[in-house]
C-alpha positions as CSV (number, residue, x, y, z in Angstrom):
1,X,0.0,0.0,0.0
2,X,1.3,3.2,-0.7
3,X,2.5,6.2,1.9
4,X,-0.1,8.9,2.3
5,X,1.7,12.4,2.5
6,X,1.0,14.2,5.8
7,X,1.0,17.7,4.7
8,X,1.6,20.4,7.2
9,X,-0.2,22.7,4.7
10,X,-3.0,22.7,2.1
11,X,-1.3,22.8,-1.4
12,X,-2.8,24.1,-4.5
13,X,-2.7,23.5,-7.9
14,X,-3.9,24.3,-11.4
15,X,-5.5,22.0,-13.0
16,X,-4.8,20.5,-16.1
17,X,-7.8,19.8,-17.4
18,X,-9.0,23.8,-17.4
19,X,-8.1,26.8,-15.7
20,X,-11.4,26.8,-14.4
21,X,-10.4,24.1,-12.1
22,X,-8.2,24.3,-9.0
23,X,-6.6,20.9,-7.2
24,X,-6.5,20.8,-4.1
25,X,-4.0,18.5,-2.4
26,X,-2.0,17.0,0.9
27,X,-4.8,18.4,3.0
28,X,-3.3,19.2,6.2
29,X,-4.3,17.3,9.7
30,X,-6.6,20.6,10.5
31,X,-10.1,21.4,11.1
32,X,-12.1,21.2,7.9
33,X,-12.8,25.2,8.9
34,X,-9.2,26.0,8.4
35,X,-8.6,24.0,4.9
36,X,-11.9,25.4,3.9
37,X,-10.7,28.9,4.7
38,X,-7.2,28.4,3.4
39,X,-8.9,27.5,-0.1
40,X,-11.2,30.3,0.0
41,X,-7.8,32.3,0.6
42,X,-6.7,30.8,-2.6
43,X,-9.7,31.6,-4.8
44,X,-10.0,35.2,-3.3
45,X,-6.9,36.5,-2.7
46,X,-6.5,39.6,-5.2
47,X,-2.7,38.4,-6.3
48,X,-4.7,35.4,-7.8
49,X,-6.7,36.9,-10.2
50,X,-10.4,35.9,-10.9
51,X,-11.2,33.0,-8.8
52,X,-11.9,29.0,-10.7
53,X,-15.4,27.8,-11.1
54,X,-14.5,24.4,-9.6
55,X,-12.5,23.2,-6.9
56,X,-11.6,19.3,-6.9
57,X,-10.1,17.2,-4.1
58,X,-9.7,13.3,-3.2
59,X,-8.6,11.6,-0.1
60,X,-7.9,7.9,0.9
61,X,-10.9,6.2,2.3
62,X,-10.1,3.5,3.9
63,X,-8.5,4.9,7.1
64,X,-8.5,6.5,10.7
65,X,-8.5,9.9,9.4
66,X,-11.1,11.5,7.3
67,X,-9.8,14.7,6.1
68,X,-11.8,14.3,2.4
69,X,-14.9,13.3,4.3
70,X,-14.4,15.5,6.6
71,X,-14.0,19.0,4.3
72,X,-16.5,17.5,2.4
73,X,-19.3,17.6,4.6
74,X,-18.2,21.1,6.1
75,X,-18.3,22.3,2.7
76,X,-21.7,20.7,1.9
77,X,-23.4,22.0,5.6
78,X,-21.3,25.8,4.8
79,X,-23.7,25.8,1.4
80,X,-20.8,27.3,-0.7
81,X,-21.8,24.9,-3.8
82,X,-22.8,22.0,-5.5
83,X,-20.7,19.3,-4.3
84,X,-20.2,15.7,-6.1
85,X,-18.7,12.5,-4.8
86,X,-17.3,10.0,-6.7
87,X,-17.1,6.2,-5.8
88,X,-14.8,4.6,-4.0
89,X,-12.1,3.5,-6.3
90,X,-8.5,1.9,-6.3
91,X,-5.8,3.7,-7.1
92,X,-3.4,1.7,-9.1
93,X,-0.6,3.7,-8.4
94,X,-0.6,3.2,-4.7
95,X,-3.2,0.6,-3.8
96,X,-5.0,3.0,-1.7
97,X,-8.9,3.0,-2.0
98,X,-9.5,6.6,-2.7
99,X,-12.4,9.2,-3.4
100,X,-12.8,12.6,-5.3
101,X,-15.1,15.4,-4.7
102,X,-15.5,18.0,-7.1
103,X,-17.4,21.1,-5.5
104,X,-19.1,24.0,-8.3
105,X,-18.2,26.8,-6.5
106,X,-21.0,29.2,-5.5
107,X,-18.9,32.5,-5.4
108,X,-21.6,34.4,-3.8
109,X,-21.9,32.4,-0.6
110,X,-18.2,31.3,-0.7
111,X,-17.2,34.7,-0.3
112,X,-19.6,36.0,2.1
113,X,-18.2,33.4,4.8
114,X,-14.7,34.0,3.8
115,X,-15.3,38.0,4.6
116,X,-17.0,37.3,7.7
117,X,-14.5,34.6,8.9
118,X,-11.9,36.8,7.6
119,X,-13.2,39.5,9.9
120,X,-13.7,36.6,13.0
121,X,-10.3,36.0,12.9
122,X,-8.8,38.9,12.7
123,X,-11.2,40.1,15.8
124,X,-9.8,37.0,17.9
125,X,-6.0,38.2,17.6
């Protein structure tokens, strides 16, 4: 079975499939409120340009942690989008059993929770 990649950080990349897509990858061990914030960093930062109409993510399935699952369903209950799941499938390449999600951004609501979580945390420092 293959190693899965404890990331200290969520990573980002563009897709190559369209730049209307943006991979998200290594999600960290973190509340699903800080990956979810860090991506909404990514798509509305203003040194990124126009934000992508679709974000897409997998995770390995079969194990302890849940971290897809998890960002998932904070995602789905935040109402940011319309969120599809994929099967479970395995992943040749490392034998892991694996899902994706692919989430159509709703820029509207997206944004408004950024701002006001923006604002949150900035009042808690």
């Amino acid at each position: 079975m293959g190693a899965y990649v404890n990331s200290k950080q969520t990573q980002f990349d563009k897709s190559f499939v369209s730049c209307g897509v943006v991979e998200v990858h290594h999600l960290p061990d973190a509340p699903p409120s800080e990956i979810a914030f860090s991506i909404a960093n990514h798509l509305y930062h203003k040194a990124n340009g126009r934000p992508a109409a679709f974000l897409l993510f997998s995770d390995v399935v079969d194990k302890k942690e849940a971290r897809g699952k998890d960002l998932a369903d904070y995602l789905r209950n935040l109402n940011v989008g319309k969120l599809i799941e994929s099967v479970k499938a395995v992943n040749p390449k490392t034998g892991n059993t694996i899902r994706v999600w692919l989430l159509e951004v709703c820029h509207e609501s997206f944004r408004k929770w950024y701002s006001e979580e923006y604002v949150n945390r900035i009042s808690e420092n």
